[in-house]
C-alpha positions in Angstrom: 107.6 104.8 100.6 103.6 107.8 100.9 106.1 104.9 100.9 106.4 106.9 100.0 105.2 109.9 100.5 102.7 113.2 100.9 100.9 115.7 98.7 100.6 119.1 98.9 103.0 121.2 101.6 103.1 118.0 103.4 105.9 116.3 100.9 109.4 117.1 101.2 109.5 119.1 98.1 107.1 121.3 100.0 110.5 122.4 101.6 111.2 123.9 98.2 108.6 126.5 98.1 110.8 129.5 100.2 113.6 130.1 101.9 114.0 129.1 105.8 114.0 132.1 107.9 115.5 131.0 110.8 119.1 130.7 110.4 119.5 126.8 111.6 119.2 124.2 114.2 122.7 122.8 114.9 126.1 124.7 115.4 128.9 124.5 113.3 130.1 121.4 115.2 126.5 119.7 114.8 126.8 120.6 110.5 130.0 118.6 110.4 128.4 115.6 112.4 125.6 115.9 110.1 127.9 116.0 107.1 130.1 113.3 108.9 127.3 110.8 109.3 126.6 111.7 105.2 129.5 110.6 103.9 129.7 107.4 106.5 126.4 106.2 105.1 127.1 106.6 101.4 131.0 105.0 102.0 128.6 101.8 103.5 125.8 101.6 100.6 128.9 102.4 98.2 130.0 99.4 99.2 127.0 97.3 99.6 126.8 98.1 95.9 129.9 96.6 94.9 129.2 93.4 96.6 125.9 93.3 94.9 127.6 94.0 91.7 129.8 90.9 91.9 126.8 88.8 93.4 124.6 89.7 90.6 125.0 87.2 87.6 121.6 86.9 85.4 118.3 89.2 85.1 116.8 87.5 88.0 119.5 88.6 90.1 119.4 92.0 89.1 115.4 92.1 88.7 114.5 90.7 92.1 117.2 89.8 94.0 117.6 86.4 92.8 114.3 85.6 94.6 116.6 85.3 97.6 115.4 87.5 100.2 113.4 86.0 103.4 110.3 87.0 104.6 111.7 89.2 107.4 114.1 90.3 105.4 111.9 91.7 102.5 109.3 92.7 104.8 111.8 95.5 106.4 112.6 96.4 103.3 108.9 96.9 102.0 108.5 99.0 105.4 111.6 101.1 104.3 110.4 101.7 101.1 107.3 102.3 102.0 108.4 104.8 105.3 109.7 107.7 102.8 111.5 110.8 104.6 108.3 113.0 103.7 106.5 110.1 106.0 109.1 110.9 108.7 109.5 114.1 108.5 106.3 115.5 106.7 103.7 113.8 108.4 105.6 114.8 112.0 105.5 118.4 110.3 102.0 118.9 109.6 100.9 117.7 113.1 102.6 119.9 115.1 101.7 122.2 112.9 97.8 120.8 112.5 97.3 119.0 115.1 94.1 116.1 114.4 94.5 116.9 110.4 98.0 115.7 110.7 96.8 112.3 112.8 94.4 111.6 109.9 97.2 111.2 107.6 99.1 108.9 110.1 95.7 107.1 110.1 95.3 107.2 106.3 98.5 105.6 105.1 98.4 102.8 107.6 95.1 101.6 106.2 96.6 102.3 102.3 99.2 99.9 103.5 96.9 97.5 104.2 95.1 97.3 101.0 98.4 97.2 99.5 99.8 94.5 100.9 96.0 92.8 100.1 97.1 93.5 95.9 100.6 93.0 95.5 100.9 89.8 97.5 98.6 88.9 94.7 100.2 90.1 92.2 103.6 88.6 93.4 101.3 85.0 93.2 100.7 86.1 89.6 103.4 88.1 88.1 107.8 87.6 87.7 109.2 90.7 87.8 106.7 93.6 86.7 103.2 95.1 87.0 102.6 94.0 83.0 103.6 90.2 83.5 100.5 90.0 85.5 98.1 92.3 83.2 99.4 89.9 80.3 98.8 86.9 81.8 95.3 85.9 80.2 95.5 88.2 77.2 96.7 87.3 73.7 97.8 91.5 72.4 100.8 91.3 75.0 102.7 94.1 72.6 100.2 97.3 73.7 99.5 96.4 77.3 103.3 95.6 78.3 103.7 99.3 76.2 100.9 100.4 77.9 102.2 99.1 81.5 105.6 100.4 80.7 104.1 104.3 80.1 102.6 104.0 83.5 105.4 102.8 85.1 107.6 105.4 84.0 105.5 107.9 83.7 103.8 108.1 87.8 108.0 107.3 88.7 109.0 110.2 87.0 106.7 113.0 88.6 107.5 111.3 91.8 110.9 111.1 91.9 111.2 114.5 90.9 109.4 115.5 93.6 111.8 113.7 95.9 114.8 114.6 94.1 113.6 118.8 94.4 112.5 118.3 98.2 116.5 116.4 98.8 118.1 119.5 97.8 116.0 121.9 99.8 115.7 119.2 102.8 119.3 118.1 103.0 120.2 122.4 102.9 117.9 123.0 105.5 119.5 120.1 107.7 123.0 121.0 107.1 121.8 124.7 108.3 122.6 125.9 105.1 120.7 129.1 104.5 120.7 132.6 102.3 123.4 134.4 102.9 125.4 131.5 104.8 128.3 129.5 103.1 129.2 125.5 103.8 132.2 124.3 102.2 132.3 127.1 100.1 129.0 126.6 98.6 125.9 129.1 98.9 122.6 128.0 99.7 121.1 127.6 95.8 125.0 126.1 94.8 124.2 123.8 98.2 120.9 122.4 96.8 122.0 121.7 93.2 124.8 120.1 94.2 122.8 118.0 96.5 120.3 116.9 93.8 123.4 115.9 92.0 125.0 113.7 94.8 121.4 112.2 95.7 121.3 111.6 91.7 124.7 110.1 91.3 124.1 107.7 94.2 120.7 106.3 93.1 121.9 105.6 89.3 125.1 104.2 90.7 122.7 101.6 93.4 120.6 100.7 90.0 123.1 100.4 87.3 125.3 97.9 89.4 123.9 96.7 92.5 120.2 96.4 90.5 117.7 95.4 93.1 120.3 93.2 95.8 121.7 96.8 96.2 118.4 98.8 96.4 117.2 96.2 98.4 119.5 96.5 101.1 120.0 100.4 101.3 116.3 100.3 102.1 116.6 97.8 104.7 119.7 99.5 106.2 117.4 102.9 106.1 114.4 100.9 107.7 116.1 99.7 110.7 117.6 103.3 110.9 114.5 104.9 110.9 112.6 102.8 113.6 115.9 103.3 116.1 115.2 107.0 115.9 111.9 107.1 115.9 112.0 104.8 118.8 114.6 106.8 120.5 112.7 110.1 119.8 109.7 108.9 121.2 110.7 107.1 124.3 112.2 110.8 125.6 109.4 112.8 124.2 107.2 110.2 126.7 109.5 110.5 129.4 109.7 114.3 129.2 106.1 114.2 130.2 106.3 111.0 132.8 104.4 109.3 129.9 101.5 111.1 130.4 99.8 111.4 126.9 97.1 114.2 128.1 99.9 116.2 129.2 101.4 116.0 126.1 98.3 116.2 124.0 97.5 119.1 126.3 101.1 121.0 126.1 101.1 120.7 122.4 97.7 122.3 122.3 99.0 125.1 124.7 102.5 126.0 122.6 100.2 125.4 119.3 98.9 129.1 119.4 95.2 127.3 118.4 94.4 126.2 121.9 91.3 123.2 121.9 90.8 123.8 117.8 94.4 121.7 117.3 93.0 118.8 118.9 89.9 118.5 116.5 89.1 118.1 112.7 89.2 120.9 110.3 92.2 123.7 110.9 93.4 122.3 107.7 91.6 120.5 106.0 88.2 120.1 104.6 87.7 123.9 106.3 84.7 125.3 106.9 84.1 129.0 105.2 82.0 131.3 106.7 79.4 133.0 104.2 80.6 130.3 101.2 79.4 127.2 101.1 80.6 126.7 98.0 83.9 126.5 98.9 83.5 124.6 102.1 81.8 121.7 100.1 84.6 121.9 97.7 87.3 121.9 100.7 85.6 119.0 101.9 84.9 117.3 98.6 88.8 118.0 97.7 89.9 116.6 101.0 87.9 113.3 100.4 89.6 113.1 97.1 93.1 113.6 98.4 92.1 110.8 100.5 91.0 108.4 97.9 94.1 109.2 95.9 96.6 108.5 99.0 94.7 105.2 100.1 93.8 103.4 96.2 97.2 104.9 94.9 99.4 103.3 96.9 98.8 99.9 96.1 99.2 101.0 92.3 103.0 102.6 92.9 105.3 100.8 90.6 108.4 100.4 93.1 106.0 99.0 96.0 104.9 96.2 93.5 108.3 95.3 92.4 109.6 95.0 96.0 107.0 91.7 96.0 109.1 90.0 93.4 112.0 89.5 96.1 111.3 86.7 98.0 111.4 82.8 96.9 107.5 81.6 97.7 104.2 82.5 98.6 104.9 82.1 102.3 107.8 84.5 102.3 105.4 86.8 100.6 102.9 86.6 103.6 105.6 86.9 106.0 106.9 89.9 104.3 103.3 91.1 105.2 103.3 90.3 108.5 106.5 92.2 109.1 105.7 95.2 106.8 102.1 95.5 108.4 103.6 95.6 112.2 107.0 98.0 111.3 104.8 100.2 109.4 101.7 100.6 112.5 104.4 101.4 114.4 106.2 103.7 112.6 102.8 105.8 112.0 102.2 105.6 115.8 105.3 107.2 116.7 105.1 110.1 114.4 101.9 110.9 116.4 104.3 111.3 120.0 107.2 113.0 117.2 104.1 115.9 115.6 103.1 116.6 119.4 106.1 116.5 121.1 107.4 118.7 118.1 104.3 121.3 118.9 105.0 121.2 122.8 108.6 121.1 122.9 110.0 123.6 119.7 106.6 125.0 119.5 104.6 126.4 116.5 106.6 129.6 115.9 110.1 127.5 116.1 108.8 125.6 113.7 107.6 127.7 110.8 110.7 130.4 111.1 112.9 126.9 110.2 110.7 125.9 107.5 107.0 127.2 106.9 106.4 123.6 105.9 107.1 122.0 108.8 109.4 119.6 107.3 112.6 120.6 110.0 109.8 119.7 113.0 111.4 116.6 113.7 114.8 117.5 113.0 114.2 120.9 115.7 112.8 118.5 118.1 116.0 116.0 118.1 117.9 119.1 118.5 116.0 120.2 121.6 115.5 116.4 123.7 119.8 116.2 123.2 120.2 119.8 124.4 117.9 118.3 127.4 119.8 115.2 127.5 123.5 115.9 127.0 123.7 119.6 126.7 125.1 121.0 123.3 126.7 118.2 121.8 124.6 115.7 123.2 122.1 118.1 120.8 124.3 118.2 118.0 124.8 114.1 117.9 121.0 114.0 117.9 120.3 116.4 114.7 122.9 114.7 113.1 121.6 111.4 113.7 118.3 112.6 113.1 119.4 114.8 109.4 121.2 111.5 108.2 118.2 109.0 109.1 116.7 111.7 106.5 119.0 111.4 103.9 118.8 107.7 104.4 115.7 107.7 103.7 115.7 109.7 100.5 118.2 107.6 98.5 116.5 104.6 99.4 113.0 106.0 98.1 115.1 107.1 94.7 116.6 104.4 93.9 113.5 102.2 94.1 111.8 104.5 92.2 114.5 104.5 88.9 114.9 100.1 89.7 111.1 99.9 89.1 111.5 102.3 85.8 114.5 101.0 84.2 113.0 97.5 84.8 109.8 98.0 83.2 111.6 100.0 80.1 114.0 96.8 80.1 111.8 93.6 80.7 109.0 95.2 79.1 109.4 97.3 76.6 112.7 96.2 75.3 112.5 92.3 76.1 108.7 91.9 75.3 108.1 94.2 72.8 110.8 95.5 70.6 112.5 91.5 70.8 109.4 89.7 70.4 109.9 88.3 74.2 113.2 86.2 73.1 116.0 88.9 74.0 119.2 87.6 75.5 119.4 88.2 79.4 122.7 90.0 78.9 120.8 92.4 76.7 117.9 92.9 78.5 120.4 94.0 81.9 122.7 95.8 79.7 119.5 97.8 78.5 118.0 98.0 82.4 121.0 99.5 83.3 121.1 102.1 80.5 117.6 102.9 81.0 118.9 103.6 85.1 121.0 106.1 83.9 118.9 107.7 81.4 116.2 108.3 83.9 118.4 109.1 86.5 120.6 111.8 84.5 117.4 113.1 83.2 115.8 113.2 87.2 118.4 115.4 87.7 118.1 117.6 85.0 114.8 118.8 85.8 114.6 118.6 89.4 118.0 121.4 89.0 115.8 123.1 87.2 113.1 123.0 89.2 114.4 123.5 92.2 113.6 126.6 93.3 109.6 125.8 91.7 106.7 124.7 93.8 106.9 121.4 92.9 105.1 119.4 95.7 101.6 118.9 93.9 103.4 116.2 91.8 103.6 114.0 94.5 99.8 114.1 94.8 99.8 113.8 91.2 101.7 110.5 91.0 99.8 108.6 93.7 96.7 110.4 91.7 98.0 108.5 88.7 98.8 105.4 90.3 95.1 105.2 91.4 93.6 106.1 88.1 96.0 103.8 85.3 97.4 101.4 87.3 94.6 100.6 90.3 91.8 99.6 87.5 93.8 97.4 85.2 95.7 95.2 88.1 92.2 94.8 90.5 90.1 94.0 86.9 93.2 91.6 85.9 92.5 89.6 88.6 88.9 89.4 88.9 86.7 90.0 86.0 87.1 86.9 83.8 86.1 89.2 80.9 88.6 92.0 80.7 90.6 91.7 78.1 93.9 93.6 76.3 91.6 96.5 75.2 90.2 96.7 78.5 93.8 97.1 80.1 95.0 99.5 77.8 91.9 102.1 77.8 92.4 102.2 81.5 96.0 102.6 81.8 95.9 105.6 79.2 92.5 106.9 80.3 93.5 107.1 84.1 96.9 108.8 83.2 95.5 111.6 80.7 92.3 112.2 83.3 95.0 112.3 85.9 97.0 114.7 83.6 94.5 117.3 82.3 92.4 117.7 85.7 95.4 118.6 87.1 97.1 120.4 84.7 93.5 123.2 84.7 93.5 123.0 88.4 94.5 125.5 91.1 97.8 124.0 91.7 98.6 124.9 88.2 97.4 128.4 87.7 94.5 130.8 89.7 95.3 130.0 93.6 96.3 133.4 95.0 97.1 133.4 99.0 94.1 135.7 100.3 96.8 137.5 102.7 99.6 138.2 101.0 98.6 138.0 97.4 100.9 135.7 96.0 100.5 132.8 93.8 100.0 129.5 95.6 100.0 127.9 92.2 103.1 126.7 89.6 102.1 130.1 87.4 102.7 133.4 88.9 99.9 135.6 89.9 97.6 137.0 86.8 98.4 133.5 85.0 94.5 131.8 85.2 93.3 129.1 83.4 92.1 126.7 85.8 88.2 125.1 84.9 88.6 122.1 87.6 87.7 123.0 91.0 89.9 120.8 92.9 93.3 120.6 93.8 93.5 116.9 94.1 91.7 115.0 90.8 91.5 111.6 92.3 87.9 111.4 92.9 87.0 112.1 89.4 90.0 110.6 87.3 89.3 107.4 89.4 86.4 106.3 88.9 87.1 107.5 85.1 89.9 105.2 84.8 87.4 102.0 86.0 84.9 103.9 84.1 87.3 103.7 81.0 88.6 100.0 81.5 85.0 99.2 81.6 84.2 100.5 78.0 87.1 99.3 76.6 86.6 95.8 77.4 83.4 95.5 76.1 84.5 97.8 72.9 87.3 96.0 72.1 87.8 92.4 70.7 87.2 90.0 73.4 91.1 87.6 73.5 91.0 87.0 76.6 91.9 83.2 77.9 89.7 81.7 79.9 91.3 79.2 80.9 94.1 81.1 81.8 92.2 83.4 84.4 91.4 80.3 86.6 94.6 79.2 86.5 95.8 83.0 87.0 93.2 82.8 89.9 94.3 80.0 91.6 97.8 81.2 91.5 97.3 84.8 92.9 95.5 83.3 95.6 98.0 79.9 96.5 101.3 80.9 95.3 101.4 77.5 93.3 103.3 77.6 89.7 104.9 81.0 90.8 108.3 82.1 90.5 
């Protein structure tokens, strides 16, 4: 997953916003490794696929897996969906490029993780296959919230997928050392990106349309166990380099950082304090605590972490999931902490940001160096290949998680529940799933080739802004206010999604942010383009508490059908299990 994923420069479409400067990591030999270890991973999941396809008879198969995953089994692949390559690699990035304000995010999406896992267990208790079997549980106007749920679902999806899908074509150039000016297999550096937003694209609407969610399911259990061998592997000879002394690590990292003692404390990037302005120093601070809230309440609200839940056959699978999810994922977040340093000792700041300004090639750079230390040149080139397809690993699985939860929600939803009266034919209801999986995907594409070249990373913060604001409020009401009711559901969904929308939309990341040095626009509008009203960059601590805010006032607006009866018995099986599927 942050499974997902970052905000701001910190996501992998972050990667997007200019051109590397430095022209690679890895030799020729190393880019065919690299390009090697591609192909080898796709032929496996291609395959996986197929087997899935002939394994996957009815809409429970295709939905959730059959409900035939095991607790271990589900929990890695909730800790690979969760683990996203802008975890990996952008979190990695921005502390050896920040230092402490880096750590905090390690910090922050461990503790999202938990409240999470809190939720959709849950909802898993509850629910069958999507967000809106739970909301509809105890209300009698199923038609608008399932419509309502299915808006949401596609709609936060969307803007994060084609974040992902922009930052894959910029990431996956950068790894292959593909730059201006350069050629690799007789493509340029732009033809080098589309055509890598098309291969990611192809690849996730083929996993959805015929392996469904036995197919996704495994990719991001494949990618999981990937991940946490390099990580592991990274960090045991970033320790050693330093005879596993962390204070000469900490210490080194400061040293090469160029910030000396400043990159071991708060503030050199966030929350900033401005001389002279206090203005902006509250609103730095007051933007940073909103980032925050949108990072740690949004992630429990992302559609494709809540239909992971859905895999497993009972209530105690679920809370083994947990168990392993919870203990892959603290240890994932600790190593980036040894990957960001070593990255800021070893490659050093100005490495770093003549690779990529983001900081999104930090880890990659620092494979590079420990196998040049290791095994000389090729023992470096097997590393950053390893390393650069762990990466694309990573982003396929994230993709195609993203376009399962859509295409499930459009199907079983929209389709199944609301267009057939909630008596379609299973056949239907897949055939439609899997149309829906290449809609979304075909139209992922379109715009992130588009968009490639754009600044798009503010729509990751925008998604998990979302999530938080239309999705948070209805599921954590749903389950314990006895009085919300269908009204109640829908006025937050849509409330929290348009708040979400317009705050951002007349914020700096859309127009008015103008770098102070070089005087060029930080913002999706060029320079002289201003109509920005709201302060912050990050709208999750208003368009939060307006989506409770609006949930609130529609329940007690709106026409009271809500069951009773059915919220205790919707009680007692979120919290046993008992009665679920």
């Amino acid at each position: 997953m942050i499974g997902h994923v970052l905000t701001g420069a910190v996501t992998l479409a972050a990667a997007a916003t200019g051109p590397a400067q430095d022209p690679g990591t890895a030799s020729g030999n190393g880019r065919t490794v690299t390009f090697g270890l591609f192909v080898f991973f796709i032929v496996v999941t291609l395959g996986i696929t197929v087997w899935a396809r002939l394994n996957t008879k009815s809409a429970v198969d295709y939905y959730a897996g059959g409900h035939a995953f095991s607790g271990p089994q589900n929990g890695i692949a909730l800790a690979g969906d969760y683990m996203s390559a802008a975890s990996f690699l952008g979190i990695a990035g921005i502390i050896a490029l920040s230092g402490y304000d880096g750590f905090l995010y390690s910090i922050g999406f461990l503790v999202a993780w938990l409240l999470t896992l809190l939720l959709v267990e849950l909802m898993r208790n509850a629910g069958r296959f999507t967000m809106a079997d739970v909301l509809v549980y105890r209300v009698r106007s199923q038609p608008k919230v399932r419509t309502a749920a299915a808006v949401s679902t596609v709609t936060v999806s969307v803007f994060y997928l084609l974040a992902q899908m922009v930052g894959a074509g910029a990431l996956v150039a950068l790894l292959l050392g593909v730059h201006p000016g350069e050629t690799f297999l007789g493509m340029s550096a732009e033809a080098a990106k589309t055509w890598t937003i098309v291969v990611v694209g192809a690849l996730m609407i083929f996993y959805v349309m015929f392996g469904g969610m036995k197919a996704t399911t495994w990719v991001q259990m494949i990618k999981a166990v990937l991940l946490i061998v390099g990580g592991i592997v990274l960090t045991a000879l970033v320790l050693a380099r330093f005879g596993y002394n962390l204070s000469g690590l900490l210490g080194s990292a400061a040293a090469s950082s160029g910030k000396g003692a400043a990159f071991l404390q708060p503030g050199l990037k966030y929350g900033k304090d401005v001389p002279g302005d206090a203005y902006q120093t509250v609103l730095n601070k007051v933007d940073f605590i909103s980032l925050a809230l949108a990072l740690v309440l949004g992630t429990a609200g992302l559609p494709h972490v809540i239909t992971r839940f859905f895999t497993v056959p009972d209530g105690r699978a679920a809370r083994t999931s947990v168990n392993w999810a919870i203990g892959l994922v603290g240890a994932f977040y600790l190593m980036t902490l040894a990957l960001g340093f070593g990255a800021a000792a070893l490659v050093g700041r100005k490495a770093i940001m003549a690779q990529d300004p983001a900081g999104n090639t930090a880890v990659p750079q620092l494979a590079k160096a420990l196998g040049d230390h290791v095994g000389g040149p090729v023992g470096g080139d097997l590393m950053l290949a390893f390393i650069g397809a762990v990466a694309f690993a990573t982003i396929l699985a994230v993709v195609s998680g993203l376009v399962l939860a859509s295409s499930t929600s459009l199907a079983h939803d929209y389709f199944g529940h609301v267009l057939m009266f909630g008596r379609p034919r299973e056949s239907q209801e897949v055939s439609v799933a899997r149309f829906a999986a290449c809609l979304i995907g075909v139209l992922a594409i379109v715009l992130a080739v588009i968009a490639k070249n754009m600044n798009v990373a503010f729509l990751v913060a925008l998604a998990f802004a979302m999530a938080a604001a239309a999705n948070l409020p209805a599921i954590v009401l749903s389950l314990f206010w006895k009085r919300f009711n269908s009204a109640g559901v829908v006025s937050g969904i849509y409330g929290g999604l348009v708040s979400s929308l317009v705050l951002v939309f007349f914020s700096p990341v859309v127009s008015g942010k103008v770098d102070p040095l070089t005087g060029q626009s930080l913002s999706l509008f060029p320079k002289g383009v201003d109509f920005h009203f709201f302060p912050l960059e990050n709208p999750g601590i208003v368009s939060i508490p307006l989506g409770f805010l609006c949930a609130v006032i529609g329940t007690y607006l709106g026409r009271e059908d809500a069951d009773t009866r059915r919220y205790d018995e919707l009680s007692f099986r979120s919290l046993t299990g008992a009665g679920s599927v």
